[in-house]
VOPAGU-2260 file (C-alpha; in pm, 1 decimal, decimal comma):
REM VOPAGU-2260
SITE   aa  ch    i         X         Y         Z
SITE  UNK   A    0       0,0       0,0       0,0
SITE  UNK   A    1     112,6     337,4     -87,9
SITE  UNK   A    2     236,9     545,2     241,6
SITE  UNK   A    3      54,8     835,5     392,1
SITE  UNK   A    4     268,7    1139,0     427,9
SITE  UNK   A    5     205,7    1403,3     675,9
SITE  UNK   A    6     172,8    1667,3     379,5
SITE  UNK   A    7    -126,5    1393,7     242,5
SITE  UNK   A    8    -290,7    1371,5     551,3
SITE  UNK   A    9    -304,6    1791,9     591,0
SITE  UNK   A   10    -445,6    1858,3     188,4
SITE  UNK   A   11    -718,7    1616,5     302,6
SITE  UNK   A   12    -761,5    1811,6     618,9
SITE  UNK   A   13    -767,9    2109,2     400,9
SITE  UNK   A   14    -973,5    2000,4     116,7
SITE  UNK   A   15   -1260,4    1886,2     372,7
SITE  UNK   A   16   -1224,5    2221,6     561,1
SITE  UNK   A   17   -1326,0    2354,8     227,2
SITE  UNK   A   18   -1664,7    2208,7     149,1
SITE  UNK   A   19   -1520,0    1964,6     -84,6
SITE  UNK   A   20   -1711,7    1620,9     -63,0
SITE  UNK   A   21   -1542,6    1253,3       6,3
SITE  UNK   A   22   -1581,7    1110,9    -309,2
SITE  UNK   A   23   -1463,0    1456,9    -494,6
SITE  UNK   A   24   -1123,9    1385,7    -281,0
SITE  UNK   A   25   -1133,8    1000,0    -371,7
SITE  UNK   A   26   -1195,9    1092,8    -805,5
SITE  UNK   A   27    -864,5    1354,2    -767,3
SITE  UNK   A   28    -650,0    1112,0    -558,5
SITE  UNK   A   29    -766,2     866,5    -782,9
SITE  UNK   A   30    -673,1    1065,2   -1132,1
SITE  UNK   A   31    -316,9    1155,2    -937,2
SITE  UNK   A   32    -265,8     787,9    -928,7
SITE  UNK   A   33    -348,8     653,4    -631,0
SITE  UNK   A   34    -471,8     287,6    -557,2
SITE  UNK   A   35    -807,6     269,3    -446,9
SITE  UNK   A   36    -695,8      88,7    -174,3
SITE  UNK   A   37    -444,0     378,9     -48,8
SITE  UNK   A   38    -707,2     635,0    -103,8
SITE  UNK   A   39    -959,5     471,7     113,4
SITE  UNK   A   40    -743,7     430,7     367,2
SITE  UNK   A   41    -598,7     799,4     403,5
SITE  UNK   A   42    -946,1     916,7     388,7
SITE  UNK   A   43   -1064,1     690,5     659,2
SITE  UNK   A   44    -754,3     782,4     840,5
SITE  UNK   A   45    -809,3    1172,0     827,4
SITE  UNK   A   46   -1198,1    1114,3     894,9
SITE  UNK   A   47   -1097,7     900,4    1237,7
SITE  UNK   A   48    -905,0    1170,8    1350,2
SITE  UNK   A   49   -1151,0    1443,1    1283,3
SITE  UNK   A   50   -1447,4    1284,6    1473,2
SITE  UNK   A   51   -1202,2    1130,8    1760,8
SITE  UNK   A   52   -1120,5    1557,7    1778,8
SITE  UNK   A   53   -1474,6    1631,4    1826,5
SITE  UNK   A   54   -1532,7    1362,5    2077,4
SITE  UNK   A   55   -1270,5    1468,4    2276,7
SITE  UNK   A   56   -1398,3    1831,9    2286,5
SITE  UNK   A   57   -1751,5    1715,4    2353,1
SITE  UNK   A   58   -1664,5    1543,0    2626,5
SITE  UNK   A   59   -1390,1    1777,6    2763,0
SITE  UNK   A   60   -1489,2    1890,7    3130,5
SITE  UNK   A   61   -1567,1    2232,6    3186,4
SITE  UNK   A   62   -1269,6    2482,3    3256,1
SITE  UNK   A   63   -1182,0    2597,1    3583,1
SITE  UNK   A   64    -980,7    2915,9    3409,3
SITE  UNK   A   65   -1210,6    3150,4    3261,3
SITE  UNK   A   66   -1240,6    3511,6    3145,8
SITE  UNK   A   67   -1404,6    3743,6    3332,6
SITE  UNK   A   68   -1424,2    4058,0    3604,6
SITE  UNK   A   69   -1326,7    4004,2    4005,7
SITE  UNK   A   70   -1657,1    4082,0    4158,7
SITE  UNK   A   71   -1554,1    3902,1    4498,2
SITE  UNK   A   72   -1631,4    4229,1    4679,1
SITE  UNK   A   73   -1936,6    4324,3    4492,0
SITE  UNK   A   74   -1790,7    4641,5    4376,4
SITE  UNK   A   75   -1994,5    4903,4    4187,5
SITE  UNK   A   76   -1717,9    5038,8    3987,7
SITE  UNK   A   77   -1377,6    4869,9    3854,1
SITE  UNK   A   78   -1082,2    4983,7    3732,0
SITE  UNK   A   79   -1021,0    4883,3    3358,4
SITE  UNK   A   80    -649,5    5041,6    3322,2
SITE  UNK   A   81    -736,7    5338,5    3181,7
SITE  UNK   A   82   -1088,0    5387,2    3264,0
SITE  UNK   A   83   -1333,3    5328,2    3552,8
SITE  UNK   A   84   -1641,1    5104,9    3465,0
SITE  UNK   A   85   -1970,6    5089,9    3609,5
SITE  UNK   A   86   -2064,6    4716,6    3743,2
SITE  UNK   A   87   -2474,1    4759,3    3624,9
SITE  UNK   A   88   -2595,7    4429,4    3657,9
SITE  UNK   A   89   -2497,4    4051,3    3760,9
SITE  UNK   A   90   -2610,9    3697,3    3691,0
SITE  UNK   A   91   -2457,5    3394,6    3830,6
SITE  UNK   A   92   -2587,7    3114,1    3608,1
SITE  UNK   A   93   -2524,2    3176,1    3357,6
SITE  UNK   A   94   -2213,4    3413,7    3403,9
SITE  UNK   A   95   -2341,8    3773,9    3282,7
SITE  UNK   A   96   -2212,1    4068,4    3369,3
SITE  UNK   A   97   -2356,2    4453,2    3244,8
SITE  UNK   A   98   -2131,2    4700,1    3239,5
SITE  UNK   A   99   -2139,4    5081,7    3192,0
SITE  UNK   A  100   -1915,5    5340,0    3098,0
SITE  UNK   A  101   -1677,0    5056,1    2931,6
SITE  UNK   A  102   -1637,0    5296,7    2626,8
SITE  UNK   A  103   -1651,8    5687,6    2553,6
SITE  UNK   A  104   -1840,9    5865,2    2318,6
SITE  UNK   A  105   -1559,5    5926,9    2086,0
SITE  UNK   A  106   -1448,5    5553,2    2106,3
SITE  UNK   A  107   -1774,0    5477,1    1962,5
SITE  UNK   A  108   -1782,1    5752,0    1690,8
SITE  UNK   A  109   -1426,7    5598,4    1601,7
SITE  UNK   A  110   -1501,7    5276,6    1546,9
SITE  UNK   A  111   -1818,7    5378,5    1344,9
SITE  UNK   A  112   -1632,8    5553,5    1114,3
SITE  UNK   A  113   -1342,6    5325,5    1069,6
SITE  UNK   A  114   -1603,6    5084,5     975,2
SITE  UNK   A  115   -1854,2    5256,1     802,1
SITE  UNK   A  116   -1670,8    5219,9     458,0
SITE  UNK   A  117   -1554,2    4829,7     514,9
SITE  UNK   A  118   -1957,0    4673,6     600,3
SITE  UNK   A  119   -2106,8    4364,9     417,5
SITE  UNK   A  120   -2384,8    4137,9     482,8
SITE  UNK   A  121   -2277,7    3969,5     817,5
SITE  UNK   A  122   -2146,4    3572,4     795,8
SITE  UNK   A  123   -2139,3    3312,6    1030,8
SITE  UNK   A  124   -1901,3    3047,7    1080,0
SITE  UNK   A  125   -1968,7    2729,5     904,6
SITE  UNK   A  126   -1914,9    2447,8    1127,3
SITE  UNK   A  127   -1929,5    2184,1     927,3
SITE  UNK   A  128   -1650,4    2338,1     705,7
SITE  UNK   A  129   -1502,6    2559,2     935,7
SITE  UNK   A  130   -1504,7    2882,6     661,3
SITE  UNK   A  131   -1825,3    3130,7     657,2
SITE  UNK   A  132   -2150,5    3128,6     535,3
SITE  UNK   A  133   -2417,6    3383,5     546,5
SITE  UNK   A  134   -2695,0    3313,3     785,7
SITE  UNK   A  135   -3080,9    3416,7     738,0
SITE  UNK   A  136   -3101,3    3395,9    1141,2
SITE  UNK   A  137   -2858,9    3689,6    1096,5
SITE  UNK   A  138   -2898,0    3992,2     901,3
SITE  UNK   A  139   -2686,2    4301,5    1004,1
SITE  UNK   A  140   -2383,3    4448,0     818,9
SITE  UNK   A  141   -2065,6    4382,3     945,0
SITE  UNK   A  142   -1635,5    4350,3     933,3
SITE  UNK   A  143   -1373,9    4267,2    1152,3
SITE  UNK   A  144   -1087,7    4476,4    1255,3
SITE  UNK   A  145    -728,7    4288,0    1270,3
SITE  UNK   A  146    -593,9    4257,9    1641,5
SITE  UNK   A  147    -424,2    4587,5    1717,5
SITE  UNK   A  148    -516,4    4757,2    1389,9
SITE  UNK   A  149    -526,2    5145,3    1469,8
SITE  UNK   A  150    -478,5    5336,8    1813,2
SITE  UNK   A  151    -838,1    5338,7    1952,1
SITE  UNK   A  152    -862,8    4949,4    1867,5
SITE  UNK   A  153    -527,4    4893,7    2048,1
SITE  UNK   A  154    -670,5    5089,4    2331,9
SITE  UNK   A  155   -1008,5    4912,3    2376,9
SITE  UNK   A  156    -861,7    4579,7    2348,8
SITE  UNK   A  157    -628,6    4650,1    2616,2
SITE  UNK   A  158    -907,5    4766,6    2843,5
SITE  UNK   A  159   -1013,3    4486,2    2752,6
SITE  UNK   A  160    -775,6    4241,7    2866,7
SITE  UNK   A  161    -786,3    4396,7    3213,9
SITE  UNK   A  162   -1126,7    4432,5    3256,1
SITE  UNK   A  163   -1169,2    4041,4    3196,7
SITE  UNK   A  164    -863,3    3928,0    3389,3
SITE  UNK   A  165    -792,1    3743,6    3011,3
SITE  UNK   A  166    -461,4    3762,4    2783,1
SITE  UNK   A  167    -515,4    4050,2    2502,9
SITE  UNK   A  168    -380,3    3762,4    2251,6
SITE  UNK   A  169    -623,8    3537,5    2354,4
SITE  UNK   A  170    -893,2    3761,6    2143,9
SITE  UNK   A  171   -1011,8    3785,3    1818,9
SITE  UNK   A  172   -1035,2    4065,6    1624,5
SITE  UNK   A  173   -1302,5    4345,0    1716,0
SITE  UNK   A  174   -1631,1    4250,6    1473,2
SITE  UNK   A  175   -1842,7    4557,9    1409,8
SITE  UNK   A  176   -2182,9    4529,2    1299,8
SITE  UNK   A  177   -2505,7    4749,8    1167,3
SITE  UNK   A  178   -2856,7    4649,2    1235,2
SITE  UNK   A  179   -3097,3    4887,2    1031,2
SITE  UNK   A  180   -3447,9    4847,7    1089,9
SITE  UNK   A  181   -3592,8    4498,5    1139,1
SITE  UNK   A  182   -3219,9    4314,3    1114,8
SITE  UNK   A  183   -3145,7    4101,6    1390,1
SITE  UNK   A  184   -2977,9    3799,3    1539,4
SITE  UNK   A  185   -3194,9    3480,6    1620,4
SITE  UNK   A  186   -3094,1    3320,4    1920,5
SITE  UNK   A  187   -2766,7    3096,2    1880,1
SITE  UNK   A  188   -2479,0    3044,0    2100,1
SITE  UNK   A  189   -2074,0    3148,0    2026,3
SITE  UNK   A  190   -1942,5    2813,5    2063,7
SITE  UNK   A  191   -1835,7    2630,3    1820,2
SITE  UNK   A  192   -2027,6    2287,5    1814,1
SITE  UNK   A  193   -1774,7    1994,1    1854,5
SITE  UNK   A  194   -2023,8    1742,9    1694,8
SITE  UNK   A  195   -1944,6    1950,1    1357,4
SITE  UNK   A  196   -1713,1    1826,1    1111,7
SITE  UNK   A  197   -1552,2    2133,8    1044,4
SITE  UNK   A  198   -1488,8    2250,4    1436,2
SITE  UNK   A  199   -1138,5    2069,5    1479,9
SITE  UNK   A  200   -1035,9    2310,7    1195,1
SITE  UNK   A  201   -1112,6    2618,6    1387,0
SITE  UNK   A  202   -1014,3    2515,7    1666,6
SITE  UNK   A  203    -663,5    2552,7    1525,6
SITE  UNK   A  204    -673,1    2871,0    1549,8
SITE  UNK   A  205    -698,2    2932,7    1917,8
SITE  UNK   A  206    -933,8    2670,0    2068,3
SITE  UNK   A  207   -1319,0    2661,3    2215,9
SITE  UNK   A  208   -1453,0    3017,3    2273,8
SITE  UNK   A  209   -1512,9    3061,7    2648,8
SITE  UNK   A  210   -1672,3    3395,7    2659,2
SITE  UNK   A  211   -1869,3    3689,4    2428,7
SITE  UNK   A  212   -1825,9    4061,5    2518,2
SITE  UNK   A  213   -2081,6    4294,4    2314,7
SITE  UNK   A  214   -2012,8    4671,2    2308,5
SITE  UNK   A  215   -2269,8    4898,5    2192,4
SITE  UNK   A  216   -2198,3    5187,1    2008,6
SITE  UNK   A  217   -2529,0    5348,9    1894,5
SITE  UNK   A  218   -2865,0    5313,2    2050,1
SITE  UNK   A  219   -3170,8    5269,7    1824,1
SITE  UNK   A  220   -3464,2    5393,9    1868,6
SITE  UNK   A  221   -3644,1    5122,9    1954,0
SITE  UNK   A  222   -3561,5    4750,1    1995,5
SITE  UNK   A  223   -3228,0    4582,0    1950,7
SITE  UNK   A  224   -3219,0    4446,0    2319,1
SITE  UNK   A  225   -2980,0    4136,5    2372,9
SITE  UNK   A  226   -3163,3    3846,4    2499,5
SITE  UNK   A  227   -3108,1    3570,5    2682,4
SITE  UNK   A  228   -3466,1    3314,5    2657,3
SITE  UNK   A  229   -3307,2    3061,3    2840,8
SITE  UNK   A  230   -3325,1    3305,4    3167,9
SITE  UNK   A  231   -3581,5    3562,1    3039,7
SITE  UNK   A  232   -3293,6    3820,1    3052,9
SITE  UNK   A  233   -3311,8    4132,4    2828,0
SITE  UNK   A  234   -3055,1    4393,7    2807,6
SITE  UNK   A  235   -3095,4    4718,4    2645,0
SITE  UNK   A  236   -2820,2    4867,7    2392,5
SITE  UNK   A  237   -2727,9    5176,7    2602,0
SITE  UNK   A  238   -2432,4    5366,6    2419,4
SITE  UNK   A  239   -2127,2    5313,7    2557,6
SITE  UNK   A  240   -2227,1    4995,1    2778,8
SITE  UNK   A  241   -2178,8    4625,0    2727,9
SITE  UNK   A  242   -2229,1    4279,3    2813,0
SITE  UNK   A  243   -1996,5    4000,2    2897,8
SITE  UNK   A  244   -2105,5    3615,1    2924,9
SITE  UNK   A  245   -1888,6    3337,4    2960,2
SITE  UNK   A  246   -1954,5    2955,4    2887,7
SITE  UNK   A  247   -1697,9    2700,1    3017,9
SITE  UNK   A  248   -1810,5    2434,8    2815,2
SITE  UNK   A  249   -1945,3    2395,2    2443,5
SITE  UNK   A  250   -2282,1    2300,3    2580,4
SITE  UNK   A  251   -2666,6    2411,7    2632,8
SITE  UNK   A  252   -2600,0    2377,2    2980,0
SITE  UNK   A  253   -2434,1    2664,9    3015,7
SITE  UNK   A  254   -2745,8    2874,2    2959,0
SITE  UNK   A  255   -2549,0    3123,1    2714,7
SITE  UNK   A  256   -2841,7    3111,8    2419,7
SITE  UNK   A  257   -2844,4    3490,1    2316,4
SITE  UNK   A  258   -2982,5    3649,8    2010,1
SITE  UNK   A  259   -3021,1    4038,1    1904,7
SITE  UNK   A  260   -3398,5    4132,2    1897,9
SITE  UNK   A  261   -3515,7    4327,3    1608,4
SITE  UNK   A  262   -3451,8    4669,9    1534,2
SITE  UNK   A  263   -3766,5    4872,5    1513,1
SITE  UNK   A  264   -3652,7    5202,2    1466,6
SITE  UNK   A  265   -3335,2    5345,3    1391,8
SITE  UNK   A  266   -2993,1    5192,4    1372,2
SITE  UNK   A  267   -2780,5    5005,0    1605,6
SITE  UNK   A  268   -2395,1    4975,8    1597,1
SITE  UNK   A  269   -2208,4    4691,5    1806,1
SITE  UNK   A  270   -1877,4    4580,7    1847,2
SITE  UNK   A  271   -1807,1    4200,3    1960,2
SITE  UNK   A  272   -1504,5    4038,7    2082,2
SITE  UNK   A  273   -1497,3    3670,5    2133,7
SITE  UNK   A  274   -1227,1    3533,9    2400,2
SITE  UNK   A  275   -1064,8    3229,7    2272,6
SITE  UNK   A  276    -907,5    2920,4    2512,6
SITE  UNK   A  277    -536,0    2991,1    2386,4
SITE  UNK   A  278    -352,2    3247,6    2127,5
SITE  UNK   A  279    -593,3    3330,0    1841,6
SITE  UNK   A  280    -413,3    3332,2    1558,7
């Protein structure tokens, strides 16, 4: 039988991570001269592997190190580096904090403009490929800035990091997104689902996501609240506040459902930033 080099095993990989179907791979190994016998067997190989990933992450226990704010006191106000931020509201189960005063006026105009100019229709991740896709649950406009990209990103995200107690590296880039009237977010959660065949490819790239920080940048008129059915849980889009969740495990349990409720007048702008396990690269 024909060996199976490491660089064989990672084009699969890649190839699957792309949307491309089993028996496309087995008709191009096949017209590249491969035995059907090899073929099989580096497919079935690469396939073990992928669900044996998954398995493991499903059945992972839940982390003991998470993101988040010390709150051990119950203090009203905490001190973010460079700014002092209102503690508004607290849930235990799950883990939601609401915070105020996390970002200035300014901050927010800044990021709305940097962005204005980059929006498209929002995607989601595609877990059984691990690329994007867009979403009909999800209809806002929306673009991500690169880690550190300009002065007032540089300066939230390190707020950031010491607001949450959680490595700046550890982050992905800020996403910013536009909900005009009647766009929202059906519920969903901001794990990635380790029973999809694509999830051991993003997880690559810095692990599970533990926890979801949403900014809010401009208040609509009406609607837009953040919602959490699981706990009946609404919280309005005030400018200049947020809300941080965390989930320890990729599982319902955790209670994290949470969806953007319609827009109904106006326009709301968020920014996002999803904490990752390990260095998001």
């Amino acid at each position: 039988m024909q060996p199976i080099s490491p660089e064989l095993r990672e084009w699969i990989v890649a190839q699957l991570a792309a949307g491309h179907s089993v028996p496309a791979l087995r008709q191009s190994m096949h017209a590249a001269g491969w035995r059907d016998d090899a073929t099989d067997a580096a497919l079935a190989e690469v396939e073990r592997a992928a669900r044996g990933d998954a398995a493991a992450a499903a059945d992972a226990p839940a982390r003991t190190d998470m993101p988040g704010p010390n709150l051990e006191e119950s203090p009203l106000y905490l001190d973010a580096g460079d700014r002092r931020v209102q503690v508004v509201q607290t849930v235990k189960h799950p883990r939601i904090v609401v915070f105020g005063n996390l970002l200035s006026a300014e901050e927010c105009e800044a990021l709305i403009a940097a962005a204005r100019q980059r929006l498209s229709r929002s995607l989601t991740v595609e877990t059984k490929t691990g690329g994007e896709t867009l979403n009909v649950d999800r209809t806002s406009d929306g673009m991500f800035f690169e880690r550190g990209e300009n002065e007032v990103v540089q300066r939230i995200e390190a707020r950031i990091a010491t607001l949450l107690n959680w490595p700046l590296d550890f982050g992905e880039g800020l996403q910013i997104l536009r909900y005009s009237p009647g766009a929202q977010y059906r519920p969903h959660y901001d794990y990635f689902d380790p029973k999809e065949p694509g999830t051991p490819t993003i997880l690559r790239r810095g692990g599970q996501r533990v926890a979801t920080l949403v900014m809010y940048l401009q208040e609509p008129e009406q609607g837009g609240a953040t919602t959490f059915p699981d706990i009946g849980l609404e919280v309005a889009p005030v400018r200049g506040s947020a809300v941080f969740f965390s989930y320890d495990r990729a599982d319902p349990a955790t209670r994290t459902l949470h969806g953007g409720a319609p827009v109904r007048a106006g326009e709301k702008w968020v920014a996002t930033k999803w904490l990752r396990e390990r260095t998001f690269t």
